[in-house]
DSSP file (Angstrom, degrees, kcal/mol; ACC not computed):
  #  RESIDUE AA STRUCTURE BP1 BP2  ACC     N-H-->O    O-->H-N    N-H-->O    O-->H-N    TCO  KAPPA ALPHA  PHI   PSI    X-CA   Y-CA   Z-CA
    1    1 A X              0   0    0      0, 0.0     2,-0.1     0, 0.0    73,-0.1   0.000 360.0 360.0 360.0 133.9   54.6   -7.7   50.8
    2    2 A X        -     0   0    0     72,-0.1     2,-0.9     1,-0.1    69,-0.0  -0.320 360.0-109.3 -74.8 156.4   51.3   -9.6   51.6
    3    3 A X        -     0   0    0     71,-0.2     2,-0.2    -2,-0.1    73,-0.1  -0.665  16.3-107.3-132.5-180.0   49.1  -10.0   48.7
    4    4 A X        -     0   0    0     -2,-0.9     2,-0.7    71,-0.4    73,-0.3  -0.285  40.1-172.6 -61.9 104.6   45.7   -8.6   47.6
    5    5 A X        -     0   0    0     -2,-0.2     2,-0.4    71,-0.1    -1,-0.1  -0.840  11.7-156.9 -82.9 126.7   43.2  -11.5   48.0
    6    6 A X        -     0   0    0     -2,-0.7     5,-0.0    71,-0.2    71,-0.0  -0.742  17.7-105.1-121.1 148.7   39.8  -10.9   46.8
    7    7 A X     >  -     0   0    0     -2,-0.4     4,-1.6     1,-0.1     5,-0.1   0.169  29.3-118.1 -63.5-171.7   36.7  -11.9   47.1
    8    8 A X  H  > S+     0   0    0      2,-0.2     4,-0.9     3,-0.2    -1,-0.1   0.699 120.3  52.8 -95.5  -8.4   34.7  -14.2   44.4
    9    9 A X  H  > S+     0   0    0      2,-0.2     4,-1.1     3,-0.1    -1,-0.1   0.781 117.6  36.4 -72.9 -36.7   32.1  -11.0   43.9
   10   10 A X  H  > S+     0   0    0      2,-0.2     4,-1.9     1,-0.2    -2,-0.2   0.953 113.3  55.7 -79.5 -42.7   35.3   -8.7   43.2
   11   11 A X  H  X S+     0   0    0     -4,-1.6     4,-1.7     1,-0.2     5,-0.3   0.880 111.7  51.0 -55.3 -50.5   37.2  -11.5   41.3
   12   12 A X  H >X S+     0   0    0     -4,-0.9     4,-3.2     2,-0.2     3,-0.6   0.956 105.6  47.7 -38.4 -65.6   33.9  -11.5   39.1
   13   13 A X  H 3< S+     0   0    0     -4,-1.1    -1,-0.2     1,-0.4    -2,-0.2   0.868 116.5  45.0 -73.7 -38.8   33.5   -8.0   38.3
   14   14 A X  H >X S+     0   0    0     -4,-1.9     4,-1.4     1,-0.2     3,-0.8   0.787 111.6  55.6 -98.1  -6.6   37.3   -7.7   37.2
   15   15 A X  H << S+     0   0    0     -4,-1.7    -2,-0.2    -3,-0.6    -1,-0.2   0.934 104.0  46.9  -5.3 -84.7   37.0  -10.7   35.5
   16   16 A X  T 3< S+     0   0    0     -4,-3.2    -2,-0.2    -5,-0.3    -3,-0.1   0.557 111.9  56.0 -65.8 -14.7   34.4   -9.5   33.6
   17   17 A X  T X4 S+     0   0    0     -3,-0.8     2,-2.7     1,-0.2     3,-2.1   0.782 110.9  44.1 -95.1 -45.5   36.6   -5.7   32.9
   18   18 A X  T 3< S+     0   0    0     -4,-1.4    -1,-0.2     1,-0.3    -2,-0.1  -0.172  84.5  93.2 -74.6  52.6   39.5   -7.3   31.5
   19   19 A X  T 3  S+     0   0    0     -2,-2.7    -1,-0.3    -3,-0.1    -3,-0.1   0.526  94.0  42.5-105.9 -38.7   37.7   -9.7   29.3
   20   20 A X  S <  S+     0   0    0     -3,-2.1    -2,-0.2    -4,-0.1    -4,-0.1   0.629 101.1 101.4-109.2  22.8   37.9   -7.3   26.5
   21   21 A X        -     0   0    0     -4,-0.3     2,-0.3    29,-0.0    29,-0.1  -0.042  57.2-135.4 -37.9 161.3   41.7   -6.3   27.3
   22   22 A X        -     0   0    0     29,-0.0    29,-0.1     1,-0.0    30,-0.0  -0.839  25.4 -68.0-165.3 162.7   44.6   -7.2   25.8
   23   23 A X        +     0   0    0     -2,-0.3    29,-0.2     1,-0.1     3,-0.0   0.675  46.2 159.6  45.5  65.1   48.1   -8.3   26.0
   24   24 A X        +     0   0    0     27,-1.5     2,-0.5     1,-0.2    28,-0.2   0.863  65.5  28.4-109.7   8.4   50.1   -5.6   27.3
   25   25 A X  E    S-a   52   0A   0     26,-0.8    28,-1.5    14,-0.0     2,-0.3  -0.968  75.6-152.0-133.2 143.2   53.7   -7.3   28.8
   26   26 A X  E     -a   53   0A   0     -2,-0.5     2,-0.6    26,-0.2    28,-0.2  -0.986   8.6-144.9-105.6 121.9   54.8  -10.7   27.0
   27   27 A X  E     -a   54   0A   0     26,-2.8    28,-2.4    -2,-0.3     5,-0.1  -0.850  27.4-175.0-117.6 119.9   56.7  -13.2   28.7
   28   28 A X        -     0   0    0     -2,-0.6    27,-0.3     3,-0.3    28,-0.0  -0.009  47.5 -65.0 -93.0-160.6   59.0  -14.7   26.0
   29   29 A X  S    S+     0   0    0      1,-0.2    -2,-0.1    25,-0.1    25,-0.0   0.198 120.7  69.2 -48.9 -11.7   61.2  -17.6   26.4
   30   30 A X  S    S-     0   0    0      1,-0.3    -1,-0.2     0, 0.0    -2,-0.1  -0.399 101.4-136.3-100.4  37.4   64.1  -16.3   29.1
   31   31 A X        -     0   0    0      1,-0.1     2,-0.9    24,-0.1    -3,-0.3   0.044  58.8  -3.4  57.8-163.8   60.9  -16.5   31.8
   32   32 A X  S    S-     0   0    0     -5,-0.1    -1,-0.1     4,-0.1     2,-0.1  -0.741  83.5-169.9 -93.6  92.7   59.9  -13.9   34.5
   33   33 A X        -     0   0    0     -2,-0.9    -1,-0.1     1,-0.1    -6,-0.0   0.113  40.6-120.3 -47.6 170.3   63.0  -11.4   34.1
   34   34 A X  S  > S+     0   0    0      3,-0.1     4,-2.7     2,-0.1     5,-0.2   0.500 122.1  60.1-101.0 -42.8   63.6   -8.9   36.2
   35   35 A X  H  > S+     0   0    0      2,-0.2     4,-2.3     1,-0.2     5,-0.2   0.911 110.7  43.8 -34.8 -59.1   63.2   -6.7   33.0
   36   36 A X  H  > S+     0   0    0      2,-0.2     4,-3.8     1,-0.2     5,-0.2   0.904 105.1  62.8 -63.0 -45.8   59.1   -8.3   32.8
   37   37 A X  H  > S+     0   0    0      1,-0.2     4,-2.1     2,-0.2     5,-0.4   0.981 110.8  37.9 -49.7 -67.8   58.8   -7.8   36.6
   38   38 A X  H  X S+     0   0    0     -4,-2.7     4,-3.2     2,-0.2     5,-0.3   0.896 115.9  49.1 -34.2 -68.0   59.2   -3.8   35.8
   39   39 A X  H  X>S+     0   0    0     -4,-2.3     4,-4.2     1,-0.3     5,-0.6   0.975 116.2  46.8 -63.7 -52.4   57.3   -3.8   32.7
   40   40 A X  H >X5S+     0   0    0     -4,-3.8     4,-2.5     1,-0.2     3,-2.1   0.907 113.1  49.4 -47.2 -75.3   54.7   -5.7   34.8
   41   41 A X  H 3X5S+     0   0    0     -4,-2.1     4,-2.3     1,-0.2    -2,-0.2   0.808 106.7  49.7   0.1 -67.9   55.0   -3.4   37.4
   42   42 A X  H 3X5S+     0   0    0     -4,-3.2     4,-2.0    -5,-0.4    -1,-0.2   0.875 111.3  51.8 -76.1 -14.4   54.7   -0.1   35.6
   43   43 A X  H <X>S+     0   0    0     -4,-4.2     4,-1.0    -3,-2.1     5,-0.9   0.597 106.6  53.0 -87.5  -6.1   51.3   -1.5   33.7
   44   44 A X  H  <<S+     0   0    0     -4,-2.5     4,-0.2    -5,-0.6    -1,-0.2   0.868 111.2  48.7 -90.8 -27.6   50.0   -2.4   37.0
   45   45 A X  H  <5S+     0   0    0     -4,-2.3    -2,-0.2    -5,-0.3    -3,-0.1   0.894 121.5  36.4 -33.7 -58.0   50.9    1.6   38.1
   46   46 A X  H  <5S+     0   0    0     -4,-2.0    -2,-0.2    -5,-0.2    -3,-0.2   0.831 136.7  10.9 -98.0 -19.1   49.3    2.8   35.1
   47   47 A X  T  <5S-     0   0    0     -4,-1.0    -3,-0.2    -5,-0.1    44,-0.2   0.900  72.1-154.4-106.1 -49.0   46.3    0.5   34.6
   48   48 A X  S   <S+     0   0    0     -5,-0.9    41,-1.1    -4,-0.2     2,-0.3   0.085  78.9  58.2  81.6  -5.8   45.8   -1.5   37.4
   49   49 A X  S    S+     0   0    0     39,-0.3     2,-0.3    -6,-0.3    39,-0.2  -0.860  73.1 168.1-111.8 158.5   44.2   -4.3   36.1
   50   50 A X        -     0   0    0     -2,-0.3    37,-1.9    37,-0.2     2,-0.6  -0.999  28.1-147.4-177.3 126.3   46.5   -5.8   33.4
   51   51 A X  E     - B   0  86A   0     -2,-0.3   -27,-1.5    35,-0.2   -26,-0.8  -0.933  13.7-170.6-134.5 145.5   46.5   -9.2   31.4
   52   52 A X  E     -aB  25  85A   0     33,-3.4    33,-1.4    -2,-0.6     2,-0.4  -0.957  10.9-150.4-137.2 136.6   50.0  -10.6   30.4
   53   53 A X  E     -aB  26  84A   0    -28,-1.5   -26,-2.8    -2,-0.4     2,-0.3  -0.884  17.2-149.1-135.7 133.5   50.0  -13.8   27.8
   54   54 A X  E     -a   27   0A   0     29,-1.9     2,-0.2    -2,-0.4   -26,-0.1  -0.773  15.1-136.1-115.6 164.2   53.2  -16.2   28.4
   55   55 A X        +     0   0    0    -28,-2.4     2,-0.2    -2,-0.3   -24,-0.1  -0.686  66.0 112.1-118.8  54.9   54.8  -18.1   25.8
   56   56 A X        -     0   0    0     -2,-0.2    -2,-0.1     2,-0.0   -29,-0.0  -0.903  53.4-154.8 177.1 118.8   55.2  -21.4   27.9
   57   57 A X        +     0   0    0     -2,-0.2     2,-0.6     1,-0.0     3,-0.0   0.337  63.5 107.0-104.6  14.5   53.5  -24.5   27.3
   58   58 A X     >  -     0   0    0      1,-0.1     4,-1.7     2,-0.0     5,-0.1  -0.800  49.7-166.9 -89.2 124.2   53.8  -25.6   30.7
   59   59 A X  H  > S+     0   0    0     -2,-0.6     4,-0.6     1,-0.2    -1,-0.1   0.735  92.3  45.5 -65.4 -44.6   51.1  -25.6   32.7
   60   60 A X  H  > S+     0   0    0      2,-0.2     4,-1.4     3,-0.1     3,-0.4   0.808 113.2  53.3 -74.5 -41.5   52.8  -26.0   36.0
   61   61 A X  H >> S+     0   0    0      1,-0.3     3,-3.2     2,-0.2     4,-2.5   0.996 109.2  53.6 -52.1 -72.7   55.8  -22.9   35.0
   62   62 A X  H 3X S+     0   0    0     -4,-1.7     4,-1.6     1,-0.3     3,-0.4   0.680 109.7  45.1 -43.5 -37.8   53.0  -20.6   34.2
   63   63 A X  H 3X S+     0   0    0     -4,-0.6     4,-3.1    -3,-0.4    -1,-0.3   0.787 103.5  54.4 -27.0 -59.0   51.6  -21.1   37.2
   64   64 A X  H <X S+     0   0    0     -3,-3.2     4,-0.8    -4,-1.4    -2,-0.2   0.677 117.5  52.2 -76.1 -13.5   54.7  -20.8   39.5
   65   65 A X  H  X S+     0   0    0     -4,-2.5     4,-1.4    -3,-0.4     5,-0.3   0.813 105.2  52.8 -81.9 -39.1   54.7  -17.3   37.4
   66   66 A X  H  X S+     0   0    0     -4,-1.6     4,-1.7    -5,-0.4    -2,-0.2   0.874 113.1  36.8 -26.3 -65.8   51.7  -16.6   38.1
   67   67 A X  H  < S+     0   0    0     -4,-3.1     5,-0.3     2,-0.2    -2,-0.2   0.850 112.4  56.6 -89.3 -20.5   51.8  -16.8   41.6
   68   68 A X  H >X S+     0   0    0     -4,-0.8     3,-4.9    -5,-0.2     4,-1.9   0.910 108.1  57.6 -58.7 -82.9   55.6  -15.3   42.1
   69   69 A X  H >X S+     0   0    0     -4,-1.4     4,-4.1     1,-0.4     3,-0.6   0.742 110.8  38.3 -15.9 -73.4   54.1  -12.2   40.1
   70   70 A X  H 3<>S+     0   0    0     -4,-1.7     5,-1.0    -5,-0.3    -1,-0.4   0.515 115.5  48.6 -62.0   6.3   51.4  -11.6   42.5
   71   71 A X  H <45S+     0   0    0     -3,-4.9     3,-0.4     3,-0.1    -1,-0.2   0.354 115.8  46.9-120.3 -17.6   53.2  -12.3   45.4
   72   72 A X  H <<5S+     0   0    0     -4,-1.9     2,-0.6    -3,-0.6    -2,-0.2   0.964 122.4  34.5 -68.2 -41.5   56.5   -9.7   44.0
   73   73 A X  T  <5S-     0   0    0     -4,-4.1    -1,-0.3    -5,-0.3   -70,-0.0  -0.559 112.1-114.2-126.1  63.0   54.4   -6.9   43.1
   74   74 A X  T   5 +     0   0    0     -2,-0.6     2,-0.3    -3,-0.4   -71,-0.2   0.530  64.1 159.9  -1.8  87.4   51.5   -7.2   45.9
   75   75 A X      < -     0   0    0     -5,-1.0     2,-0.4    -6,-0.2   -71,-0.4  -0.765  43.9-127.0-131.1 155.0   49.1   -8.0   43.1
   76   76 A X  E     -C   88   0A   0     12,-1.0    12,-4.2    -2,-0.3     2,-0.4  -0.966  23.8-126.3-126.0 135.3   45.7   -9.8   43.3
   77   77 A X  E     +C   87   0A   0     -2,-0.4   -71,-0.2   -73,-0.3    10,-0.2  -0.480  32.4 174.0 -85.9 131.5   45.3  -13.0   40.9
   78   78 A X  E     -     0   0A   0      8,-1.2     2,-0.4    -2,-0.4    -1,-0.2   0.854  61.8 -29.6-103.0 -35.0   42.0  -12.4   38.9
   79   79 A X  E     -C   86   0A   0      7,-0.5     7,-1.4   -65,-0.1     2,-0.4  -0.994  43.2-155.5-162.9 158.2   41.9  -15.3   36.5
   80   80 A X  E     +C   85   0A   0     -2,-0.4     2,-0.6     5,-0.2     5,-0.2  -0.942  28.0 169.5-134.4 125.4   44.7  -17.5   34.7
   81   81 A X  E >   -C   84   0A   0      3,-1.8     3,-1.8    -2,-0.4    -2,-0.0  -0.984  60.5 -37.2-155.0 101.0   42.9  -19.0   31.2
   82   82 A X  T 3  S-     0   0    0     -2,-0.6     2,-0.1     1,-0.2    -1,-0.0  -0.344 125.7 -27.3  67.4-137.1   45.2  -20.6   28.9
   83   83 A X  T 3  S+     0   0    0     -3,-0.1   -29,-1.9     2,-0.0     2,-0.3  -0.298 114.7 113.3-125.1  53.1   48.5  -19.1   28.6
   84   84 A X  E <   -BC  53  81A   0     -3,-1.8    -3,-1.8   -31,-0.2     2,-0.3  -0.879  48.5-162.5-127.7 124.4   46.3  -15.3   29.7
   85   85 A X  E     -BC  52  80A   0    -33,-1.4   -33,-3.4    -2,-0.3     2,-0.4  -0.939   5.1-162.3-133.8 100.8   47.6  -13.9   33.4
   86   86 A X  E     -BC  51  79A   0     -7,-1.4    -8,-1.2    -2,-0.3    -7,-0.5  -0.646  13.0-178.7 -55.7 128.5   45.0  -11.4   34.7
   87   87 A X  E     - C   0  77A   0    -37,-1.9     2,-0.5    -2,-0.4   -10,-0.2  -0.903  15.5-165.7-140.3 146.4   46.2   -9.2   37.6
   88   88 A X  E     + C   0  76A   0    -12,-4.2   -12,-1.0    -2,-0.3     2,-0.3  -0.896  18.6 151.1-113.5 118.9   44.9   -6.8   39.3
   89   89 A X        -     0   0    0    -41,-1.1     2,-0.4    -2,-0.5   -14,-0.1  -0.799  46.7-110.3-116.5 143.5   46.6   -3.9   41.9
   90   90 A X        -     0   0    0     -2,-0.3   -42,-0.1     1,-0.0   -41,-0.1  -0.928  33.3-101.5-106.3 148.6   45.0   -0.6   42.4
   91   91 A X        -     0   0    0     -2,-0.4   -46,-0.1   -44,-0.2     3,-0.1  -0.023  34.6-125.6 -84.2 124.9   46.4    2.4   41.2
   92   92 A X        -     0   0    0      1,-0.1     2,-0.2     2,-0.0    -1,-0.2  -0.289  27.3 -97.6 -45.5 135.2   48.1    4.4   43.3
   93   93 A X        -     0   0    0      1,-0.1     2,-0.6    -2,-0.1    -1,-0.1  -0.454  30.0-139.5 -58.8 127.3   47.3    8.1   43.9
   94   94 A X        -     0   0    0     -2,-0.2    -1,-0.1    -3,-0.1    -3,-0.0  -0.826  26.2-117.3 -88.0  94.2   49.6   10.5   41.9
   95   95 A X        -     0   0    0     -2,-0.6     2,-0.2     1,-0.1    -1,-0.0  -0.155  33.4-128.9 -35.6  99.9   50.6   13.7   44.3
   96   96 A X        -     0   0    0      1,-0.1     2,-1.0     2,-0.0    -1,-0.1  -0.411  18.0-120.3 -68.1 114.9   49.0   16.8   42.5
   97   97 A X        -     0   0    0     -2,-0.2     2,-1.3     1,-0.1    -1,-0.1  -0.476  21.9-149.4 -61.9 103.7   51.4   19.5   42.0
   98   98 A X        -     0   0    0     -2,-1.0     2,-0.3     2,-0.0    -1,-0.1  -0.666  10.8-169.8-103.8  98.4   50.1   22.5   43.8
   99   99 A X        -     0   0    0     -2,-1.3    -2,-0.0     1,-0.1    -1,-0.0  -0.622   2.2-174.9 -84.7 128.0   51.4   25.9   41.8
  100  100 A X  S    S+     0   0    0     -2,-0.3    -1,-0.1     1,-0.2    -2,-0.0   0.701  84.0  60.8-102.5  -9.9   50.3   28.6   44.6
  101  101 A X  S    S+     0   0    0      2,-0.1    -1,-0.2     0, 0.0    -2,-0.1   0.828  83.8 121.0 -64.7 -28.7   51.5   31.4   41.8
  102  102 A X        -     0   0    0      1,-0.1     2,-0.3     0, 0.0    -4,-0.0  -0.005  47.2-167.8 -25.9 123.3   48.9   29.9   39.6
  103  103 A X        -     0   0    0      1,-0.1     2,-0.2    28,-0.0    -1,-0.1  -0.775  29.7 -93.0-111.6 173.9   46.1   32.2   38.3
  104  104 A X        -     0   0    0     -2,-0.3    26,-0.6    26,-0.2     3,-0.1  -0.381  38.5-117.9 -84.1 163.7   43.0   31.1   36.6
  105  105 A X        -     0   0    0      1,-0.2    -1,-0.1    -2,-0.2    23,-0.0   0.047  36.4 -71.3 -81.4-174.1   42.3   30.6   33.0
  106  106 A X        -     0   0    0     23,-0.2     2,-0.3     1,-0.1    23,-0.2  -0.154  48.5-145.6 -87.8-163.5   40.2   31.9   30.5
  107  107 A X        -     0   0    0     21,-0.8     2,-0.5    19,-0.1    -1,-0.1  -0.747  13.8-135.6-135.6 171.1   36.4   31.0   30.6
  108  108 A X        +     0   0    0     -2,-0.3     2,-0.3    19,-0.2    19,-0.2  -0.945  34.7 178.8-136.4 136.9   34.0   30.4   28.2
  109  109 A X  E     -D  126   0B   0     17,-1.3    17,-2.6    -2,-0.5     2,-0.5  -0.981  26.6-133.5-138.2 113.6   30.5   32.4   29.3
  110  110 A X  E     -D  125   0B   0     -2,-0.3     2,-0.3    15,-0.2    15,-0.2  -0.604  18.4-164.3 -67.5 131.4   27.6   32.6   27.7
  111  111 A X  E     -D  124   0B   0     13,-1.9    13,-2.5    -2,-0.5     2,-0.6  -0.888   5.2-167.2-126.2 131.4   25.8   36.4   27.4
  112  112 A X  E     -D  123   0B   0     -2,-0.3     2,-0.5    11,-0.2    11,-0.2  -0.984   2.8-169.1-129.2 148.4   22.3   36.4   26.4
  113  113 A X  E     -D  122   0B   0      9,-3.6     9,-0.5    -2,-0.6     2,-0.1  -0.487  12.1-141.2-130.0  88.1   20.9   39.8   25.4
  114  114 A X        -     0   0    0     -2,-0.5     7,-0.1     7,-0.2     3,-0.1  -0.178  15.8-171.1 -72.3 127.6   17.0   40.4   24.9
  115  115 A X        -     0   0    0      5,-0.3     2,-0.2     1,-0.2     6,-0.1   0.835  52.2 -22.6 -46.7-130.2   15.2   42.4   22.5
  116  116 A X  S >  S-     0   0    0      4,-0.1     3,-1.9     1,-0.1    -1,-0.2  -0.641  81.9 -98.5 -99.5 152.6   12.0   43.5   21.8
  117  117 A X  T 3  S+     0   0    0      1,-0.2    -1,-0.1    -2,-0.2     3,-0.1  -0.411 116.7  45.4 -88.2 155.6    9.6   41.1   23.7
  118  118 A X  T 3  S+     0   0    0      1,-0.3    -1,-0.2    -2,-0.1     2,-0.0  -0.172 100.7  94.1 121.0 -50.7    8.3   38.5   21.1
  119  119 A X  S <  S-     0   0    0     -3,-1.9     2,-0.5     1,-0.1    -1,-0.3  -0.024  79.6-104.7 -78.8 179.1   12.2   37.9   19.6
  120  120 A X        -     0   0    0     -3,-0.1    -5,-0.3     1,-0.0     2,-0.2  -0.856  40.0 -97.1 -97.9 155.9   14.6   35.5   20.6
  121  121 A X        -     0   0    0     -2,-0.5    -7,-0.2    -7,-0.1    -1,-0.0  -0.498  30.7-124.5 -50.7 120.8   17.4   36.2   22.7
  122  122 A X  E     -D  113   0B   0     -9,-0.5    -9,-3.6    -2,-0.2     2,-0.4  -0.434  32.2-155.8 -84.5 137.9   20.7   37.0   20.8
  123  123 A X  E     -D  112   0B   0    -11,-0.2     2,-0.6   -10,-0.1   -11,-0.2  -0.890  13.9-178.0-112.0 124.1   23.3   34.3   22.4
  124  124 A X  E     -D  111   0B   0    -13,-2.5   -13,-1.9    -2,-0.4     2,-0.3  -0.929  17.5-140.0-132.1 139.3   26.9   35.2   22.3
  125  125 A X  E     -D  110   0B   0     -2,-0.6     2,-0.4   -15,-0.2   -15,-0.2  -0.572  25.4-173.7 -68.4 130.2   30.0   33.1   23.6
  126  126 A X  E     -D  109   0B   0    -17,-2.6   -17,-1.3    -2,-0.3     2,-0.9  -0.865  26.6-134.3-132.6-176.7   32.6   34.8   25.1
  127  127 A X        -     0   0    0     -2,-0.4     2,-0.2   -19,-0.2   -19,-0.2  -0.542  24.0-174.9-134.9 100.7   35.9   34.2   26.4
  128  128 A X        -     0   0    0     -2,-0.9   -21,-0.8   -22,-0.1     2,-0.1  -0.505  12.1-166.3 -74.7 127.7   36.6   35.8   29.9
  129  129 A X    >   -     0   0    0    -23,-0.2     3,-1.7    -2,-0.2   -23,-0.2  -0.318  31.0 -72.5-107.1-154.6   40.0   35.6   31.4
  130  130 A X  T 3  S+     0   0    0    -26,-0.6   -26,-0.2     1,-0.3   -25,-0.1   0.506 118.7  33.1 -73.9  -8.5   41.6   36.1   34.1
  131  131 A X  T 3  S+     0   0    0    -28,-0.1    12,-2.4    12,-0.1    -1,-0.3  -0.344 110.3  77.6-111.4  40.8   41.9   39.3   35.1
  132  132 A X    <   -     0   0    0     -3,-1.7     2,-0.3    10,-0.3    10,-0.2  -0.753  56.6-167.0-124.7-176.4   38.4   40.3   33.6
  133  133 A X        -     0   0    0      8,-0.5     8,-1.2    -2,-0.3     2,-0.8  -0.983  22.5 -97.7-144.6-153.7   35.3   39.9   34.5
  134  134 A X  B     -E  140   0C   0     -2,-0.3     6,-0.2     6,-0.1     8,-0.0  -0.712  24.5-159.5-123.7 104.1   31.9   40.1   33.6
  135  135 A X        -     0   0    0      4,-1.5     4,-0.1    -2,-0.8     3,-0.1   0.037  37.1-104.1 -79.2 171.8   29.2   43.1   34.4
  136  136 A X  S    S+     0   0    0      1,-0.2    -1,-0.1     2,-0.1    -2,-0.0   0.522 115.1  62.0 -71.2   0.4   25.4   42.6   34.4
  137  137 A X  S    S-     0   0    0      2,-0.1    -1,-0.2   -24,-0.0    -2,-0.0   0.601 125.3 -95.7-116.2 -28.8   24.7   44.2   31.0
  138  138 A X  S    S+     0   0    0      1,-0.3     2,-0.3    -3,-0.1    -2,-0.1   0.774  81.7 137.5 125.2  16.9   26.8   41.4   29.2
  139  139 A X        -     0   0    0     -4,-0.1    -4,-1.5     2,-0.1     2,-0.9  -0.682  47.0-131.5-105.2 130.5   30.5   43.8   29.1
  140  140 A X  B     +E  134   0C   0     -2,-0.3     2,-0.2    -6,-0.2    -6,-0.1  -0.901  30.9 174.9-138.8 138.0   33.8   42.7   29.8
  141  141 A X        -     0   0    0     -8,-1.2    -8,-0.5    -2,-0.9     3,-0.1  -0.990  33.4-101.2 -80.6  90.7   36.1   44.5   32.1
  142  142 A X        -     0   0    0    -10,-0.2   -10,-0.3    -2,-0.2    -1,-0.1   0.415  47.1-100.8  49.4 106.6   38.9   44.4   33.5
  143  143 A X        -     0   0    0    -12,-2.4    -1,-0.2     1,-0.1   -10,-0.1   0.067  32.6-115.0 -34.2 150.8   39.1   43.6   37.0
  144  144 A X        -     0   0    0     -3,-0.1     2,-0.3   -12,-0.1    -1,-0.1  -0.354  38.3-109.0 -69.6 168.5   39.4   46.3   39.5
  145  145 A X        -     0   0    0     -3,-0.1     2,-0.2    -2,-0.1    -1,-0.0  -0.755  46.4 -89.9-101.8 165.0   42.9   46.0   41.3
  146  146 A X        -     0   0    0     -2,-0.3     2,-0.4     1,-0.1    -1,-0.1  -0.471  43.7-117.0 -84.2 132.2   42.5   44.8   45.0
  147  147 A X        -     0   0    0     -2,-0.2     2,-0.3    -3,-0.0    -1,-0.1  -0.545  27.2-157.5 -87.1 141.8   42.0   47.6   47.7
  148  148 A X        -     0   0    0     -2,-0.4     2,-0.3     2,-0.0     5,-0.0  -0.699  22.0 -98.8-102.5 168.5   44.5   48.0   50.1
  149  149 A X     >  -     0   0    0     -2,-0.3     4,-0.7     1,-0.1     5,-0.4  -0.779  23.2-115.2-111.9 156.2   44.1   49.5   53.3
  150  150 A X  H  > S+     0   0    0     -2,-0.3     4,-0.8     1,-0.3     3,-0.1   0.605 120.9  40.2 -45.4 -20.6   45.0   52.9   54.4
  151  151 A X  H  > S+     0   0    0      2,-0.2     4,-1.7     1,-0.1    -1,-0.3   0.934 111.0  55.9 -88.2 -51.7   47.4   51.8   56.8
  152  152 A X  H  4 S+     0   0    0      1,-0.2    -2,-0.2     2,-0.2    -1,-0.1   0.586 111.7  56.9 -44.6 -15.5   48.9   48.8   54.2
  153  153 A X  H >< S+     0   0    0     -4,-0.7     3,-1.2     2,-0.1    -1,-0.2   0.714 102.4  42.7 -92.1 -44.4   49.4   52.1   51.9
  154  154 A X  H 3< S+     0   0    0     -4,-0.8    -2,-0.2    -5,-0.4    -3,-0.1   0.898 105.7  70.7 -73.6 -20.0   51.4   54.4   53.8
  155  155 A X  T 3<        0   0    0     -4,-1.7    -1,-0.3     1,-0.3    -2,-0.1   0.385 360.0 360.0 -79.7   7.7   53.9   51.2   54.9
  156  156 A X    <         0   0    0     -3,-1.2    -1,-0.3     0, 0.0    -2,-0.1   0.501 360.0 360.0 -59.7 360.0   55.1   50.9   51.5
């Protein structure tokens, strides 16, 4: 997988969100795992920009971690500061489960109902669901049932 290079305008800007992140995968002493690659992984899924603090006082290791990371998990490097590894992916779209049984929910509708001219209007919430609805005078009803047609009636 290639990885994400970014410009020094884009590099900026995410810079500049993750500054007040923090931490969320640690990379202890046994290195870049296969365990840390997942963990990395799934916080680049769920956040997409991501800052991961190694426990390494080598400058050159952290590095060579650095850049494997971003090169496993087609990741774009935003900043490396001290023993702090920004990266950034963007989050994938999540497939919306589409229930076609589904009906709608209730509502919340405001009814205002005026007096005598002069007064204020009395405001009441209410909470319409789905098989009701809502008449001009401020009533709720029941839906009507759906007309069928003469022909669609006698084929039952």
């Amino acid at each position: 997988m290639p990885k994400i290079v970014l410009s020094a305008a884009e590099r900026r800007a995410h810079r500049a969100d993750a500054h007040h992140l923090d931490p969320v995968v640690m990379v202890g002493g046994d290195g870049l795992s296969e365990a840390v690659r997942k963990e990395v992984d799934a916080a680049l899924n769920a956040h997409g920009l991501i800052k991961v603090r190694v426990f390494n006082d080598e400058r050159g290791e952290r590095e060579a971690m650095y850049e494997q990371l971003a090169r496993d998990l087609n990741a774009a490097q935003v900043q490396h500061i001290g023993k702090l590894l920004v990266l950034w992916r963007p989050i994938p779209e999540k497939p919306k489960a589409v229930d076609e049984d589904r009906k709608k929910g209730p509502r919340e509708v405001k009814v205002l109902k005026f007096g005598r001219p002069g007064q204020r209007p009395e405001v009441k919430q209410l909470k319409v669901l789905g098989n009701q609805r809502l008449t001009a005078g401020g009533q709720v009803k029941r839906a009507k049932p759906k007309q069928k047609s003469v022909k669609k009636r006698q084929g039952k």
